[in-house]
Backbone as CSV, one residue per row, in Angstrom:
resi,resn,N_x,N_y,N_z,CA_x,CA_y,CA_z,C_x,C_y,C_z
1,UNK,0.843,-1.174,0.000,0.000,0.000,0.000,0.891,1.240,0.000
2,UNK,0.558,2.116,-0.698,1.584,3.513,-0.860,0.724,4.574,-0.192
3,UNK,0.992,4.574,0.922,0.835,6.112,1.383,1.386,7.521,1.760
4,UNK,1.003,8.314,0.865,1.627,9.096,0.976,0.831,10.311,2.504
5,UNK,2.387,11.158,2.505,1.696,11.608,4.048,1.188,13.169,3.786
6,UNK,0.374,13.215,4.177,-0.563,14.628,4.346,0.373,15.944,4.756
7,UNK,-0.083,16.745,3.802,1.232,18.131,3.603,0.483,19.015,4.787
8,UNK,0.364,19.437,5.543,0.591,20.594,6.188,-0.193,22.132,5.770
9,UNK,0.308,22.386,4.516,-0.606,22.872,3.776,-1.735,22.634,3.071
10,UNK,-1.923,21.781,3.156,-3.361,20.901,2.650,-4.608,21.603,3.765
11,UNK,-3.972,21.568,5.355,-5.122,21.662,6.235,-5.110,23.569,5.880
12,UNK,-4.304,24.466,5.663,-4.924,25.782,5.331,-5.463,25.615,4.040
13,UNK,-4.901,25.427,2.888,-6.058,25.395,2.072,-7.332,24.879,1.987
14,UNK,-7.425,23.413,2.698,-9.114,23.399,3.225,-10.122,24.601,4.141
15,UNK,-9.048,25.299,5.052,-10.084,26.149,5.765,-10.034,27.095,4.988
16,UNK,-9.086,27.901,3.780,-9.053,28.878,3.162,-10.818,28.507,2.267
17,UNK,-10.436,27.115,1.831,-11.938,27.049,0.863,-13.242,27.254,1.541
18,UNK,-13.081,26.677,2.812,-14.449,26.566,3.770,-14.935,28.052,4.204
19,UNK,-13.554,29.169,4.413,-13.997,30.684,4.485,-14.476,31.220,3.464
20,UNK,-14.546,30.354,2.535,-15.294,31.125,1.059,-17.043,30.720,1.398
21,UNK,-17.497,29.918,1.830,-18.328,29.682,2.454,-18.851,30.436,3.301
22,UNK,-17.952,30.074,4.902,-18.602,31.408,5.576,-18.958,32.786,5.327
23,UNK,-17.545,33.329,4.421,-17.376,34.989,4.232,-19.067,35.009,3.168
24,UNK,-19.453,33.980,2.407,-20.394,34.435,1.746,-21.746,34.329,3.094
25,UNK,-21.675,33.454,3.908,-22.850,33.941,4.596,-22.878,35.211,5.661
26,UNK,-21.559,35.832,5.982,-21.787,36.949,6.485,-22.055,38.294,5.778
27,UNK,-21.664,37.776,4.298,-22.038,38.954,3.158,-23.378,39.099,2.957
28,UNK,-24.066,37.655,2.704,-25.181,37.714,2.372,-24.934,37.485,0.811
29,UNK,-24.287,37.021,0.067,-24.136,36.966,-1.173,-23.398,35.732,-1.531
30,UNK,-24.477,35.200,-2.479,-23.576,33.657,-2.589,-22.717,33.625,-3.764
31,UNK,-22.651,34.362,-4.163,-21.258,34.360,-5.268,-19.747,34.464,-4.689
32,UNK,-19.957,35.299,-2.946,-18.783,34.985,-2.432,-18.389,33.567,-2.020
33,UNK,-19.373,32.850,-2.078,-19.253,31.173,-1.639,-18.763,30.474,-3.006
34,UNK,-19.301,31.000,-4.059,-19.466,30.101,-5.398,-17.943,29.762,-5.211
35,UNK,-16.316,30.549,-4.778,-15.148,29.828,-5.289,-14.537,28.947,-4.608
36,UNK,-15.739,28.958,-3.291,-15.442,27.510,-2.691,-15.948,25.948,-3.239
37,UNK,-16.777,26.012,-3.872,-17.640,24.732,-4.326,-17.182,24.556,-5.821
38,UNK,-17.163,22.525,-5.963,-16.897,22.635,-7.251,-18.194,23.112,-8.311
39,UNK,-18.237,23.068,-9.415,-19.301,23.966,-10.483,-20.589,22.199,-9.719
40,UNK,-20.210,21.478,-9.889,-21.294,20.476,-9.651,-21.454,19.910,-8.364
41,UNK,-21.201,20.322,-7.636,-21.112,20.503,-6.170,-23.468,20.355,-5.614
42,UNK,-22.935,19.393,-4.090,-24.797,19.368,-3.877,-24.723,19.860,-2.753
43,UNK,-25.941,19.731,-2.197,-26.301,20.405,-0.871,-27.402,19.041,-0.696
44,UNK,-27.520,18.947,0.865,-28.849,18.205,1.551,-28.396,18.551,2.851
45,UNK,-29.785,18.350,3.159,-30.108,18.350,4.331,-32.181,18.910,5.039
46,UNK,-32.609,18.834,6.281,-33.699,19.059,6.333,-33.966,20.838,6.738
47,UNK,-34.775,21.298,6.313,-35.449,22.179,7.164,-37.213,22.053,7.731
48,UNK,-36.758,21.975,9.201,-38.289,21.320,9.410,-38.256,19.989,8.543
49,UNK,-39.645,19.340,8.546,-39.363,18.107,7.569,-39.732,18.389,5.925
50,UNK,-39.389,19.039,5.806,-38.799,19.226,4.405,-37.468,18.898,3.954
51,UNK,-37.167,18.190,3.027,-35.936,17.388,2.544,-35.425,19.053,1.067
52,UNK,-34.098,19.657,1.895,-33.679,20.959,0.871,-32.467,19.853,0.371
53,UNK,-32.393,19.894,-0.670,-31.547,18.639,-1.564,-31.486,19.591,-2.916
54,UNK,-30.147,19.152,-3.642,-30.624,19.080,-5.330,-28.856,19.874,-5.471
55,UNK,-28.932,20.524,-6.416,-27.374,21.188,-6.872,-27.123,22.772,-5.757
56,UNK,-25.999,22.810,-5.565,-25.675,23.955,-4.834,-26.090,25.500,-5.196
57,UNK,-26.124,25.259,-6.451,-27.040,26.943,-6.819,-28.302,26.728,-5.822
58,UNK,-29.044,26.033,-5.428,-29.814,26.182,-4.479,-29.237,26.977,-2.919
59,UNK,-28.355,26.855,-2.621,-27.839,27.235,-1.367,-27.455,28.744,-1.928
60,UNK,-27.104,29.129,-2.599,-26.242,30.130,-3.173,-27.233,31.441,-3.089
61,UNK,-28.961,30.995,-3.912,-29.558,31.367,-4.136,-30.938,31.715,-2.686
62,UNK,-30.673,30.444,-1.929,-31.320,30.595,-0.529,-30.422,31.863,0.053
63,UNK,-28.541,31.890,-0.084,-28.026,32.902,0.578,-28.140,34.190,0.395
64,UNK,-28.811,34.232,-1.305,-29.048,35.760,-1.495,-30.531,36.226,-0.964
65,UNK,-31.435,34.919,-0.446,-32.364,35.805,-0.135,-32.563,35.841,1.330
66,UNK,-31.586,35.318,1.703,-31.953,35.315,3.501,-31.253,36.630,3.844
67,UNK,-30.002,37.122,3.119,-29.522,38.413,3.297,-28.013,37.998,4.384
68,UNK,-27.577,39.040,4.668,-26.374,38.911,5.607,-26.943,38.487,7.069
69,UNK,-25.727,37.534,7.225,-25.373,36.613,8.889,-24.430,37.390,9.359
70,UNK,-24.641,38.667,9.772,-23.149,39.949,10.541,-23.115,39.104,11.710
71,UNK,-23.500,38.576,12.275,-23.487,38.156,13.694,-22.968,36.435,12.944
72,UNK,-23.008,36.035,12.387,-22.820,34.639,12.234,-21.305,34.428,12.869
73,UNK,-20.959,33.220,14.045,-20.179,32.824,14.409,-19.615,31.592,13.916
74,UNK,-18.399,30.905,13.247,-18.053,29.846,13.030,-16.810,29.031,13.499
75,UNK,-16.740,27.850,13.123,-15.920,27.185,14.033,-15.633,25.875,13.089
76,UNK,-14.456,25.515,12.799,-13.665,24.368,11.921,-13.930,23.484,13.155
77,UNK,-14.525,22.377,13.659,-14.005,21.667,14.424,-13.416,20.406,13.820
78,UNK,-13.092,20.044,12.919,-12.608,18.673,12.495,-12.071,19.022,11.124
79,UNK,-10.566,19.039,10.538,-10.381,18.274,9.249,-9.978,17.134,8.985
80,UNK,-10.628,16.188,8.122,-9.816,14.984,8.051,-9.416,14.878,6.329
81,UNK,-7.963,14.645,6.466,-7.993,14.462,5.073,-7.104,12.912,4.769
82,UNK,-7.414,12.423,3.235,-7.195,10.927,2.841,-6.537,11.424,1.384
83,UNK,-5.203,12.217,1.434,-4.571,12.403,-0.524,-5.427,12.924,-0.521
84,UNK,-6.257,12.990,-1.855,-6.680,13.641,-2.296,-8.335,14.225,-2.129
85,UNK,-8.693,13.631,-1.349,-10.389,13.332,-0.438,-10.313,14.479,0.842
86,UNK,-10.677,14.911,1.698,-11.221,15.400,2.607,-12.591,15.391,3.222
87,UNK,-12.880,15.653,4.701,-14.278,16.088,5.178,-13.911,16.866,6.562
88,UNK,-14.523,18.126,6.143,-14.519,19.119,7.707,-15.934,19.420,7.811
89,UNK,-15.913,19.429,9.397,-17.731,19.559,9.907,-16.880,20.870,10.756
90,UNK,-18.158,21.620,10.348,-18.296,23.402,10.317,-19.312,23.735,11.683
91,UNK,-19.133,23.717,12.533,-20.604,24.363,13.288,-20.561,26.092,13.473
92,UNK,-21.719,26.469,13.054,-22.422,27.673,12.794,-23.319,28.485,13.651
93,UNK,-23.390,29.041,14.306,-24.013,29.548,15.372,-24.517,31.531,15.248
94,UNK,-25.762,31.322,14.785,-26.465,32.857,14.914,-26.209,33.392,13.371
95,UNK,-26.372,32.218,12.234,-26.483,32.587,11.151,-28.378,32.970,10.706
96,UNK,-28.366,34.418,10.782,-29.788,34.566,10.909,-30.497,34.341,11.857
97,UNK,-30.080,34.149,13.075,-30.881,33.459,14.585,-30.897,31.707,14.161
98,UNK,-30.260,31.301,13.341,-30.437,29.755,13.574,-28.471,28.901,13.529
99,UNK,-29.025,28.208,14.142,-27.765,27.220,14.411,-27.577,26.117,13.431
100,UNK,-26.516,25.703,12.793,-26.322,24.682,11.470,-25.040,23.906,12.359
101,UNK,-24.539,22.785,11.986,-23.892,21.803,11.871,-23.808,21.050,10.038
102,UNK,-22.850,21.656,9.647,-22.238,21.795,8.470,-21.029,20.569,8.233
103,UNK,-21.433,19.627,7.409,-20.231,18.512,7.116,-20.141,18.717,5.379
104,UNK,-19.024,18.688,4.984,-18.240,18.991,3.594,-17.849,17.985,3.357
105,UNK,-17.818,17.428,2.219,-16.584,16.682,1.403,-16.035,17.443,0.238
106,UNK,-14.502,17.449,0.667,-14.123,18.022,-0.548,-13.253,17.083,-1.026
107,UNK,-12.760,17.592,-2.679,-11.816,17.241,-3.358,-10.911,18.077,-3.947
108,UNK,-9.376,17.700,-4.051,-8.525,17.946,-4.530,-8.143,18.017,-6.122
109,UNK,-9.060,19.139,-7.005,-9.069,18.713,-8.129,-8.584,20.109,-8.879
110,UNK,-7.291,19.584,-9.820,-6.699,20.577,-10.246,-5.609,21.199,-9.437
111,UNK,-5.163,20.409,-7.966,-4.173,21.305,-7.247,-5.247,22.092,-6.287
112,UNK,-6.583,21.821,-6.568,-6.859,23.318,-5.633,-8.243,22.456,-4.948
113,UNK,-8.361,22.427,-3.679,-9.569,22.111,-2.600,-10.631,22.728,-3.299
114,UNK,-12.139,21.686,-3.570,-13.099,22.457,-3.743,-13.855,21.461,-2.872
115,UNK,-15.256,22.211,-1.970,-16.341,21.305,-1.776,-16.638,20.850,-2.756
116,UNK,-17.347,19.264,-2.615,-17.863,18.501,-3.656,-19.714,18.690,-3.212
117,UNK,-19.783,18.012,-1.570,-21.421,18.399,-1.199,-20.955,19.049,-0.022
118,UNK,-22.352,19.448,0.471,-22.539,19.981,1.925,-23.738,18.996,2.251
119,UNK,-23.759,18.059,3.447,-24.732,18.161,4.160,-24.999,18.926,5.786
120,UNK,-26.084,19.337,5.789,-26.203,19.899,7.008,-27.695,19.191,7.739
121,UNK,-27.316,19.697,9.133,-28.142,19.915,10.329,-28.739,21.199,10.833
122,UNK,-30.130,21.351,10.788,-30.402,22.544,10.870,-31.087,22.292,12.439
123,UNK,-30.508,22.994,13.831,-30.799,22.475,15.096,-32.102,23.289,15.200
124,UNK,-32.594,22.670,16.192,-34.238,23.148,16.633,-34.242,24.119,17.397
């Protein structure tokens, strides 16, 4: 088995991609998120029991209409990365008055970290 060992810089460029994320929900504008996600990148997860699923322009487009999270607090608690694979879970606190638990998979494509999905937890 050939393993190779995890660079160091791998773990800032994952949180550099994941702040493209946040910085777009404290903007309120999801085009600041778009250069974190790859172009075919998904989203799931529930709100209430409603199942929000399908391609990430959905999230992008939920972010332009919920408006700016100025108060949104965030927090990396976990990267794990495998070569060229990753997953960091994000928890979110006072984005809009609601609390998220945010898990990513990304990939390493082209040299450069992109999310592939997001699923989330939207807490009660």
């Amino acid at each position: 088995m050939n393993s190779s060992p995890t660079i160091l810089s791998d773990y800032d460029a994952i949180a550099k991609t994941v702040q493209y994320y946040i910085d777009g929900g404290r903007s309120g504008r999801g085009s600041d998120m778009k250069p974190g996600f790859h172009q075919d990148a998904t989203i799931f997860g529930y709100i209430g029991n409603d199942l929000f699923a399908g391609p990430i322009q959905q999230l992008f487009d939920w972010n332009d209409q919920n408006g700016p999270a100025t108060g949104l607090l965030a927090r990396i608690t976990s990267i794990d990365i495998v070569g060229t694979a990753a997953t960091v879970r994000l928890e979110l606190d006072n984005w809009t008055g609601h609390r998220f638990t945010d898990l990513f998979t990304l990939l390493k494509v082209s040299g450069e970290w992109k999310i592939m999905n997001k699923v989330f937890h939207l807490h009660p």
